[in-house]
C-alpha positions as CSV (number, residue, x, y, z in Angstrom):
1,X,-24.5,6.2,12.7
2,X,-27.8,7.7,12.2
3,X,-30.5,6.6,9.5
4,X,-29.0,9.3,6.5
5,X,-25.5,8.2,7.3
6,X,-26.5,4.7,6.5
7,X,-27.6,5.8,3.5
8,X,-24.8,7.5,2.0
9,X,-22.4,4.7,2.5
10,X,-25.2,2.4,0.6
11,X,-25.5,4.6,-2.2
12,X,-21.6,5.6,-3.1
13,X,-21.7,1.4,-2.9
14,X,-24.0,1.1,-5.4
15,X,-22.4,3.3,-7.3
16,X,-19.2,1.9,-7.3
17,X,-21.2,-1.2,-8.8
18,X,-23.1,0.5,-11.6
19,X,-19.4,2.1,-12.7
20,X,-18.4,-1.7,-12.6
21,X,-20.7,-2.7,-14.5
22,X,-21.2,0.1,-17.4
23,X,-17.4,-0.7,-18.2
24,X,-18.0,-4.1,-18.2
25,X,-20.4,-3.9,-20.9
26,X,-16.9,-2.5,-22.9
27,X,-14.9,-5.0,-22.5
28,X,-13.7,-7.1,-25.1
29,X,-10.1,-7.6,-24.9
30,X,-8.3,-8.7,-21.9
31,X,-5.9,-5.6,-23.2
32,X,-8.3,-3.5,-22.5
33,X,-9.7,-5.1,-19.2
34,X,-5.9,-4.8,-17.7
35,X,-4.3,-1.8,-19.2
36,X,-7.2,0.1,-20.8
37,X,-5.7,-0.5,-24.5
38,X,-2.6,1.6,-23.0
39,X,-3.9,5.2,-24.0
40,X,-5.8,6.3,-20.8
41,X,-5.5,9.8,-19.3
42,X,-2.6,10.5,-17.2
43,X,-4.3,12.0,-14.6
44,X,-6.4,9.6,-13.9
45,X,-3.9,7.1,-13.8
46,X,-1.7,9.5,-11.1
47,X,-4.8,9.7,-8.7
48,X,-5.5,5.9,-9.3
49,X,-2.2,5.1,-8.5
50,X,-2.2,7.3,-5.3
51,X,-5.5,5.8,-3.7
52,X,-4.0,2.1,-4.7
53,X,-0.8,2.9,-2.6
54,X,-2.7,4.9,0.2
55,X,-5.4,2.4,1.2
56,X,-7.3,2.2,4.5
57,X,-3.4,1.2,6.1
58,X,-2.3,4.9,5.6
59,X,-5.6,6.5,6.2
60,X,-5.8,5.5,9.7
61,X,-2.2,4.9,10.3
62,X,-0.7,8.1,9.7
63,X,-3.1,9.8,12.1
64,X,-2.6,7.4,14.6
65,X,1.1,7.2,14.5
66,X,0.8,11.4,14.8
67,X,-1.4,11.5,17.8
68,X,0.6,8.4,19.8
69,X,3.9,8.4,18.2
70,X,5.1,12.2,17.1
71,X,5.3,14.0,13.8
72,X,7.9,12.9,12.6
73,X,7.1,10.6,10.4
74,X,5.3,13.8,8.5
75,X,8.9,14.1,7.2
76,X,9.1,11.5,4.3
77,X,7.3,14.4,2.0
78,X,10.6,15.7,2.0
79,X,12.2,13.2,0.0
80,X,9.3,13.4,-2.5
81,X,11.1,15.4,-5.2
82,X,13.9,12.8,-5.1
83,X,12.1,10.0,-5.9
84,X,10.3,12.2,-8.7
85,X,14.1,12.3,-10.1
86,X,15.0,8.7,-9.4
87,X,11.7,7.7,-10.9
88,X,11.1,9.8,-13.7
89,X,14.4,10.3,-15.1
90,X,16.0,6.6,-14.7
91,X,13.2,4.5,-13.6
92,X,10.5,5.3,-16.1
93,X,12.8,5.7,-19.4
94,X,13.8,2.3,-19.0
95,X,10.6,0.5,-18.2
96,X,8.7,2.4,-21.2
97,X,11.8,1.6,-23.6
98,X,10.0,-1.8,-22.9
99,X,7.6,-3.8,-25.2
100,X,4.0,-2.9,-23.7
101,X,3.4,-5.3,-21.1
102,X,-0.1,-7.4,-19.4
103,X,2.4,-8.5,-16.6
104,X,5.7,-7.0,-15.2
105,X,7.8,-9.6,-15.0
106,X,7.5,-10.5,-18.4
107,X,10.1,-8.2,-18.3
108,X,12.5,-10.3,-15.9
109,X,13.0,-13.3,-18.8
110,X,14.3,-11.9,-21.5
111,X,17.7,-11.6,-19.6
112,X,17.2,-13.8,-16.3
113,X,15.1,-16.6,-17.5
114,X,11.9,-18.1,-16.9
115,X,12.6,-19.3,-12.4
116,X,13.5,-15.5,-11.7
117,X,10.3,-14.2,-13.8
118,X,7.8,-17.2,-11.3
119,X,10.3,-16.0,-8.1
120,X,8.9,-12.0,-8.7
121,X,5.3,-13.2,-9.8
122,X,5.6,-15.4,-6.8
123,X,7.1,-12.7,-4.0
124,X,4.3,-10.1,-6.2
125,X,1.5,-12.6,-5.1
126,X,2.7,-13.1,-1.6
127,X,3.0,-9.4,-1.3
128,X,-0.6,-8.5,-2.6
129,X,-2.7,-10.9,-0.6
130,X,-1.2,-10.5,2.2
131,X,-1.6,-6.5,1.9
132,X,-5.0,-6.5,0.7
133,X,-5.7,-8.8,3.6
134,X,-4.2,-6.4,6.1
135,X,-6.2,-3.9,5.0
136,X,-9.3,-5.5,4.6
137,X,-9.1,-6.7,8.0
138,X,-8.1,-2.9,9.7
139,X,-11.0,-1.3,8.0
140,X,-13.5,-4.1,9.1
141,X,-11.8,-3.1,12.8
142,X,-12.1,0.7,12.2
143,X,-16.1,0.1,10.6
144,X,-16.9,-1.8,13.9
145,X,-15.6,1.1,16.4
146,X,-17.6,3.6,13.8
147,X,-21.0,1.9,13.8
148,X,-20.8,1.1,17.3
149,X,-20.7,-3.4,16.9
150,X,-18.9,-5.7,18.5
151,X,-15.6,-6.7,17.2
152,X,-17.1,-10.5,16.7
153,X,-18.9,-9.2,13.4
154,X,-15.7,-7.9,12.0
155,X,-15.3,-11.2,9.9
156,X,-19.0,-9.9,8.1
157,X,-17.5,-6.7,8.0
158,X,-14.7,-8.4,6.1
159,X,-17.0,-10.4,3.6
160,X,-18.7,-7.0,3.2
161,X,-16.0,-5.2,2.4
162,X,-14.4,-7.7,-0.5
163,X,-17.7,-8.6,-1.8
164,X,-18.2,-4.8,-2.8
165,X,-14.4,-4.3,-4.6
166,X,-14.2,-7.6,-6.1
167,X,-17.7,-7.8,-7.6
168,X,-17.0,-3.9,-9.2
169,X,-13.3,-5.2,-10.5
170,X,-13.9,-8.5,-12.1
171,X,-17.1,-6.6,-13.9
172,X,-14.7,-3.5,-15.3
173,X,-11.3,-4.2,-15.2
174,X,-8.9,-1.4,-14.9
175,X,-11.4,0.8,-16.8
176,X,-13.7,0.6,-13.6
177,X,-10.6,0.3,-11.0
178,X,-9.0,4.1,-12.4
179,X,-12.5,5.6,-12.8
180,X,-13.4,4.5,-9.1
181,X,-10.4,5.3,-7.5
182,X,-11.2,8.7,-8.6
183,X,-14.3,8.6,-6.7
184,X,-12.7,7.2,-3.4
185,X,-9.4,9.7,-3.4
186,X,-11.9,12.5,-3.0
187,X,-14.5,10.9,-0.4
188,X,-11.3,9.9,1.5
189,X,-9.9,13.2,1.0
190,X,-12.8,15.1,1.7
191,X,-13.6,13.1,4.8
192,X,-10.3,14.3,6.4
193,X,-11.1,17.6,5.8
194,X,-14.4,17.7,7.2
195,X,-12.8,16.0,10.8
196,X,-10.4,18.9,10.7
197,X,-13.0,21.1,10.1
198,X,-15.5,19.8,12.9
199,X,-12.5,20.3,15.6
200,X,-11.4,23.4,14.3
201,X,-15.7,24.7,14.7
202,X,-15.8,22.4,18.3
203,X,-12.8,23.9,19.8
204,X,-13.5,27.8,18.1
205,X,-10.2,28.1,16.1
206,X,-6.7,26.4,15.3
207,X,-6.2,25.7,19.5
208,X,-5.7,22.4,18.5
209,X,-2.3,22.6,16.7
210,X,0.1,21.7,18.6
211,X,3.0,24.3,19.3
212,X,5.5,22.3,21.5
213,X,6.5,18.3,21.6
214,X,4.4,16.7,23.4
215,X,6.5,15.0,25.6
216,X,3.7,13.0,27.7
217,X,2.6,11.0,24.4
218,X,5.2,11.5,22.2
219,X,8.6,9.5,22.4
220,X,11.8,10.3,21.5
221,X,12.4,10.6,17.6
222,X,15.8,11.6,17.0
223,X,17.3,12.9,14.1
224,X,20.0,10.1,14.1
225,X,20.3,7.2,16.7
226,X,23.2,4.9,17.3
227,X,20.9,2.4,18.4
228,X,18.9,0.4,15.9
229,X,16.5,0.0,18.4
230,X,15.0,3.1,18.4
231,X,11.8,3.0,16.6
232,X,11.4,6.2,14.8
233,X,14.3,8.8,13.5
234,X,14.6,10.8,10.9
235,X,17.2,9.7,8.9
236,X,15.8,6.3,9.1
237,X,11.9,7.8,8.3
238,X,13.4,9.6,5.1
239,X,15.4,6.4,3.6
240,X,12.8,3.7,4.5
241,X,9.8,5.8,2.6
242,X,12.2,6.8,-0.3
243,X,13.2,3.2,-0.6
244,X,9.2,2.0,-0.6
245,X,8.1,4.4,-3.1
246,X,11.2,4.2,-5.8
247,X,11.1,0.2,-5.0
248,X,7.7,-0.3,-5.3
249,X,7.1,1.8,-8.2
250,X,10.1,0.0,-10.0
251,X,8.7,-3.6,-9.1
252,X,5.1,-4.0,-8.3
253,X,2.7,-4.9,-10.8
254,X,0.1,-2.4,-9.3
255,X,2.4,0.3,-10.0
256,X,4.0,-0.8,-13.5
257,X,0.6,-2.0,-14.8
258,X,-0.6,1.9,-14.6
259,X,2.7,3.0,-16.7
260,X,1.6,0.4,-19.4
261,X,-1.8,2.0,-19.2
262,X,-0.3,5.0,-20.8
263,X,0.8,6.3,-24.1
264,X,4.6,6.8,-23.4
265,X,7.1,8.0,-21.1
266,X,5.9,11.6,-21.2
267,X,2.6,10.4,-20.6
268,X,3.6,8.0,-17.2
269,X,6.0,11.0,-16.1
270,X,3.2,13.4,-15.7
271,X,0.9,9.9,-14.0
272,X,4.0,10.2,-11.4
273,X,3.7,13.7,-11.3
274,X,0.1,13.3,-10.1
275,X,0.8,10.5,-7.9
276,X,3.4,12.5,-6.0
277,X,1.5,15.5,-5.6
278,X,-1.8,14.2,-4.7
279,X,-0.2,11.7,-1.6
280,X,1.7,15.1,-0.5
281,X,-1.2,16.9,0.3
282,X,-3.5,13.8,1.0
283,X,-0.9,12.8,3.2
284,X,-0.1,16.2,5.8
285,X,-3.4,16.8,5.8
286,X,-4.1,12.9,7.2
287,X,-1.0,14.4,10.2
288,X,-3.4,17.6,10.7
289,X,-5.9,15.2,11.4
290,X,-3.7,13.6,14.3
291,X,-2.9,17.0,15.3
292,X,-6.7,17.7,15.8
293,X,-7.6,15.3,17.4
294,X,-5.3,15.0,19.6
295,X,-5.7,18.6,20.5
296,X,-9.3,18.1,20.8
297,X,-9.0,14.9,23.3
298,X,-6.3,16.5,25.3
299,X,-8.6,19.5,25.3
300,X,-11.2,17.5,26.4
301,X,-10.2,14.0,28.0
302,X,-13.3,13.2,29.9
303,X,-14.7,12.7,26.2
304,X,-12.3,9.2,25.7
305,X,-13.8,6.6,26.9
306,X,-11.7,4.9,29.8
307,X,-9.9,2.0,28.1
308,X,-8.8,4.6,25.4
309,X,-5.7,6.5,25.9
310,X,-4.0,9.1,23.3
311,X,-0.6,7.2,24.4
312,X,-1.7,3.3,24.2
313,X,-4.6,3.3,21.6
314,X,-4.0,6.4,18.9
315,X,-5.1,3.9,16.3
316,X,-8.6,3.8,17.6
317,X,-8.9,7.3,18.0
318,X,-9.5,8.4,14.4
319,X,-12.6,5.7,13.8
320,X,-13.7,6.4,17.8
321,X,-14.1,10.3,16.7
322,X,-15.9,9.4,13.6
323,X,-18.5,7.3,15.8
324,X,-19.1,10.0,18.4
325,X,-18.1,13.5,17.7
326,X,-19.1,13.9,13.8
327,X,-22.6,15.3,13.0
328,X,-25.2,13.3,10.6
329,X,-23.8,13.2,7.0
330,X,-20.6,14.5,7.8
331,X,-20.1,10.7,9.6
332,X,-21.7,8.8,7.0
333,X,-19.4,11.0,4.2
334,X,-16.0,10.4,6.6
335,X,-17.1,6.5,6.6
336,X,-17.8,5.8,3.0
337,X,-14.0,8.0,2.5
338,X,-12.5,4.6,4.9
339,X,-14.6,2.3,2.7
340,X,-13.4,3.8,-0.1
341,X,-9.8,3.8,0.7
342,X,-10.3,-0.1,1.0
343,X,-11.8,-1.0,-2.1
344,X,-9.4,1.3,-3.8
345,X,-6.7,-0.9,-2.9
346,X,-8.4,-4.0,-3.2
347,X,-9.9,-2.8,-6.6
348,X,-6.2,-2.7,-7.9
349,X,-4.6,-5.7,-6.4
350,X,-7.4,-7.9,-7.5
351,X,-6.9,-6.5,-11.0
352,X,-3.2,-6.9,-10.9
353,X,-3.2,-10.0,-9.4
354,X,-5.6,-11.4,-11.8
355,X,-3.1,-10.0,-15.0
356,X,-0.3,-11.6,-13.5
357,X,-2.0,-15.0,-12.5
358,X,-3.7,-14.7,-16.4
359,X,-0.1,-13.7,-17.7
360,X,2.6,-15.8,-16.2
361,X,1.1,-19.0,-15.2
362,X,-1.8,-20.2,-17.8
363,X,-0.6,-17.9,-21.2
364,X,3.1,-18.9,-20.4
365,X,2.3,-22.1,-20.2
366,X,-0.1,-22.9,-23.0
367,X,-3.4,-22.4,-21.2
368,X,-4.5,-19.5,-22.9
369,X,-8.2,-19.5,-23.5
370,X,-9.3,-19.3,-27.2
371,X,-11.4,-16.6,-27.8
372,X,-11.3,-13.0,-26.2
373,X,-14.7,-13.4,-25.0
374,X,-13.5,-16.7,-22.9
375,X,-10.6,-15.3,-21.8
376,X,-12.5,-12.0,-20.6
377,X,-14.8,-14.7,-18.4
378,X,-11.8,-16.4,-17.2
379,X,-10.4,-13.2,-15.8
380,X,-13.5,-12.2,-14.0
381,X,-14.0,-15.9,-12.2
382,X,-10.1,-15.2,-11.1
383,X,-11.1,-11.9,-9.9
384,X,-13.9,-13.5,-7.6
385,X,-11.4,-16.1,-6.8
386,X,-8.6,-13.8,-5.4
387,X,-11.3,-12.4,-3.4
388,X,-12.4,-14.8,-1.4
389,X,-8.6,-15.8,-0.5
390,X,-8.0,-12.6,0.4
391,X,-11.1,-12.4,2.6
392,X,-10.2,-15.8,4.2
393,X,-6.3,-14.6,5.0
394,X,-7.6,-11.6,6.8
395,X,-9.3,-13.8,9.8
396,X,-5.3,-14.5,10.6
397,X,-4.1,-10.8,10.3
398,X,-4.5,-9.9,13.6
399,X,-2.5,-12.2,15.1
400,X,0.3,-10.0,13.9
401,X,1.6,-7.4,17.3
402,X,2.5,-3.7,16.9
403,X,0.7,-0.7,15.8
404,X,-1.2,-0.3,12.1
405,X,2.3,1.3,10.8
406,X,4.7,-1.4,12.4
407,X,2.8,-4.4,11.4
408,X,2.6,-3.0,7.8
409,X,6.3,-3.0,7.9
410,X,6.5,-6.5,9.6
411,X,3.8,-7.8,6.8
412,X,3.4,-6.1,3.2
413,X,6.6,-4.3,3.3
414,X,9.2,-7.4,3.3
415,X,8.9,-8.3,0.0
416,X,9.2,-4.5,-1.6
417,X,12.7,-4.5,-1.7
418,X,13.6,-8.3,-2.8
419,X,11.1,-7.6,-5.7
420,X,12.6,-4.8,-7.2
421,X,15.8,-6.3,-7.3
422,X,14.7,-8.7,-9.6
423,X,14.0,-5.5,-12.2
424,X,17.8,-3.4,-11.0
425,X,19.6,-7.0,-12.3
426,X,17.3,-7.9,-14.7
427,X,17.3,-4.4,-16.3
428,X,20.1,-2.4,-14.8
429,X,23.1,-4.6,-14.9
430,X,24.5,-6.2,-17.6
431,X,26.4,-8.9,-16.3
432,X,23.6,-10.4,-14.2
433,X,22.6,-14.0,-14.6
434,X,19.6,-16.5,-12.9
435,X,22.4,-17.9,-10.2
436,X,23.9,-15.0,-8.9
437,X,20.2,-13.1,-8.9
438,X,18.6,-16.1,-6.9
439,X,21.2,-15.8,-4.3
440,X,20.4,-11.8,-4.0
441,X,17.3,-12.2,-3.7
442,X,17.4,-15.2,-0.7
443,X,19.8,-12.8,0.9
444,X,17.4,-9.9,0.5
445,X,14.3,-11.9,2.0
446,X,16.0,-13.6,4.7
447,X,17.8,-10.1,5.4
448,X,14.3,-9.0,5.2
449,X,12.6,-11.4,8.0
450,X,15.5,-11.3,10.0
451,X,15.0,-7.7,10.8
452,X,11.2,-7.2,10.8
453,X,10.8,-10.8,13.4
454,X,13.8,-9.8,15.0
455,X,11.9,-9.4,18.6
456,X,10.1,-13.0,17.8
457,X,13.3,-15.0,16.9
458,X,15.9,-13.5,19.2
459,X,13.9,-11.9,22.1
460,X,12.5,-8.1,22.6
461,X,14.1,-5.9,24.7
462,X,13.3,-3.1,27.5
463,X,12.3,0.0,25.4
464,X,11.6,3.6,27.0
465,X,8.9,3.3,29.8
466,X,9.6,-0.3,30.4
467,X,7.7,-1.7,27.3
468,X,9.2,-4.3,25.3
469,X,10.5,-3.7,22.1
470,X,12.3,-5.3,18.5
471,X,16.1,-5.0,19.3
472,X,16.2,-3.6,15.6
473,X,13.1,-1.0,14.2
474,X,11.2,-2.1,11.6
475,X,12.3,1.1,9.8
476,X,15.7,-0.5,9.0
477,X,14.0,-3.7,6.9
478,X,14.2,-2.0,3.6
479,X,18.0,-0.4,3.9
480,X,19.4,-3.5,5.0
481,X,17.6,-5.8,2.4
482,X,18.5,-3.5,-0.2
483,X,22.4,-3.5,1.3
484,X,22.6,-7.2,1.5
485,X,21.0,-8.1,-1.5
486,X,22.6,-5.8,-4.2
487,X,26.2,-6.8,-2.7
488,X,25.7,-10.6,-2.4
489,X,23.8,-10.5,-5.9
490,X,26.6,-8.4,-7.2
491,X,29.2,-10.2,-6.5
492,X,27.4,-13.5,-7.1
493,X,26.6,-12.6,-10.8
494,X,30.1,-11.7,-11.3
495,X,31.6,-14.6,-9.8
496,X,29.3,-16.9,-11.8
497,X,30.0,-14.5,-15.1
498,X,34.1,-15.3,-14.9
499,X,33.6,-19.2,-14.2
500,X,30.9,-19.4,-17.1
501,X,33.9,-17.3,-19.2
502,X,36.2,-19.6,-18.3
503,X,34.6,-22.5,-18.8
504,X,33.6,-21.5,-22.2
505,X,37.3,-21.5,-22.6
């Protein structure tokens, strides 16, 4: 990175801070520092949701899993206008029939009691740290490759990183957070564009997209498979991302939080709208950037350096481009787009976490503090506090094997589906009771971890080339969870229903 590059990354930081801390002179209700008083613009509130759920994971996943893995995965837009239906027309009516909400699972003990509304905040918290984390930790790798440092300074990378987001959150609450992820969804957006655009000038034209499957780098990614094994299909791409969106807009705080920030229904349906729109064209123009590069490198392999290969390293590609092949400014814009796809995550999880820490464990309990002003404070120390957690879990991340998209299935992505569970019973079916929806939800996890350790606990097996591989694909975690955990807490809850009938009797 050359002198100017430096530069721009330094200054969208300090900007980030001075939007932190303008709000912050605003606030004066933890209301508004966690919802925004529940009026704010719907359009904001769509983008900010979309650069929360993005995050540095997706930015450098999705290429990676294009130029290493296949295309395929480019498929889950297609079930984007189903979840928009799922969502806005069953979800959403329900949730905003709802008394306005600091926390989500407020909403889980008014019919399931006060253990299942601590299980979700718990599973929520579990979810979030871990996540932000993850994240944390694969940008710090990504920075490294970028600037050209040794992986040993990836832990200051990391302090870096969550100094900048948590210092700009606990400052402006959600204000800041929305306004800011703003900011990053177009540096990160514009970033990709601009590496398409230096390939497409490099190579003289659209050479680089590819017009057959490349079967050298690519494996197989069938449109069905009889064996669970197989890491990638269709069918299995389509139900795992409809299942993540619709459960983790139904059940994460980070998500529900942003529908409480609105006026109404109408007002959250267009948020969604947003949302859904933005990750579409965010998200197949992050797979054109896996096309591109790996046109370019197969175009030109004497340019990868000799322990990188298209096939065994496509996560490193994306930041290894970046480093080398981007022009002055151009790199420094493409690198504050990763750091911004970071702290756009971390922005919102910090907030959300802090709401629901706030919420559910000191107000529920009779720990509230007793003026706004305090309780402001209070929620700004928790904010730095989260942050430094967060930043000490990432130093373990790594331990975790696979590829950026398998081990945020193995990590973040357990919990999605036992969370939102808690809302279908709680909110969705009459009959449910605390019992029956603890059992569901143990089914659900250990369903869960079963499936996405499956390799660790009962041995990998030969996969195509000789590798080793999970006898079950991670893609499966969510279906099954879902499966097991609606039909044991199902039948639970009505099992527990009759005797409590007849014992009434």
């Amino acid at each position: 990175m050359a002198l100017v590059d430096w530069i721009i990354v330094a200054v969208y930081a300090v900007t980030t801070l001075g939007l932190g801390w303008h709000f912050g002179r605003q606030q004066k209700s933890t209301k508004e520092y966690f919802i925004g008083s529940g009026r704010m613009n719907p359009t904001l509130i769509g983008v900010s949701l979309f650069a929360t759920l993005l995050s540095t994971i997706t930015y450098l996943a999705l290429p990676g899993e294009t130029i290493g893995k296949g295309p395929v995965y480019l498929a889950n837009f297609i079930v984007y206008p189903l979840v928009f239906l799922v969502l806005a027309y069953i979800v959403l009516p329900v949730y905003m029939r709802q008394k306005k909400v600091t926390s989500a699972y407020e909403l889980l003990e008014k019919q399931l009691g006060v253990s299942i509304r601590l299980l979700g905040v718990v599973m929520f918290l579990m979810l979030r740290l871990v996540w932000m984390s993850l994240l944390i930790f694969m940008t710090a790798k990504a920075i490294a490759v970028m600037t050209g440092v040794d992986e040993k300074w990836v832990p200051l990378i990391v302090v870096i990183t969550g100094v900048f987001a948590v210092t700009y959150t606990s400052l402006g609450g959600l204000r800041a957070v929305v306004i800011t992820d703003l900011l990053q969804t177009i540096l990160l957006y514009g970033g990709a564009l601009l590496v398409i655009g230096t390939v497409t000038w490099k190579m003289g034209g659209l050479g680089w997209f590819p017009t057959e499957w490349q079967g050298d780098i690519w494996e197989s990614q069938p449109i069905i498979s009889a064996d669970p094994s197989t890491r990638i299909t269709l069918v299995g791409t389509l139900l795992s991302v409809f299942l993540w969106m619709v459960c983790t807009a139904a059940g994460d705080q980070v998500s529900v939080q942003r529908y409480m920030a609105t006026e109404n229904a109408t007002t959250a349906r267009k948020a969604m709208t947003i949302w859904l729109i933005v990750g579409c064209i965010v998200g197949v123009t992050l797979g054109l950037v896996g096309f591109a590069l790996l046109g370019y490198f197969q175009a030109n392999p004497e340019l990868l350096p000799s322990d990188i290969t298209l096939k065994d390293n496509a996560d490193k590609i994306f930041p290894f481009f970046i480093a080398e092949h981007l022009p002055p400014v151009v790199t420094g814009l493409v690198v504050s787009g990763l750091f911004a796809a970071a702290m756009s995550s971390v922005d919102s999880g910090v907030n959300s976490i802090t709401a629901v820490t706030m919420t559910d464990f000191l107000e529920r309990f009779g720990h509230k503090p007793e003026t706004d002003d305090q309780h402001v404070r209070f929620a700004r120390v928790m904010a730095v506090v989260i942050g430094v957690i967060v930043v000490g879990l990432s130093s373990v991340i790594g331990l975790i094997p696979g590829n950026f998209m398998a081990v945020t299935n193995k990590t973040v992505n357990l919990l999605v589906v036992p969370i939102s569970l808690l809302f279908f019973f709680a909110l969705f079916v009459p009959f449910s009771n605390t019992k029956g929806v603890w059992l569901g939800a143990i089914a659900s996890i250990t369903t869960a971890v079963l499936i996405g350790y499956c390799g660790q606990i009962f041995g990998q097996i030969p996969g195509e080339g000789g590798t080793l591989i999970d006898p079950i694909s991670f893609q499966w975690i969510s279906p099954a969870a879902l499966l097991v955990g609606i039909g044991v807490g199902l039948a639970a809850c009505k099992i527990f229903a009759i005797n409590s009938k007849h014992n009434d009797h």
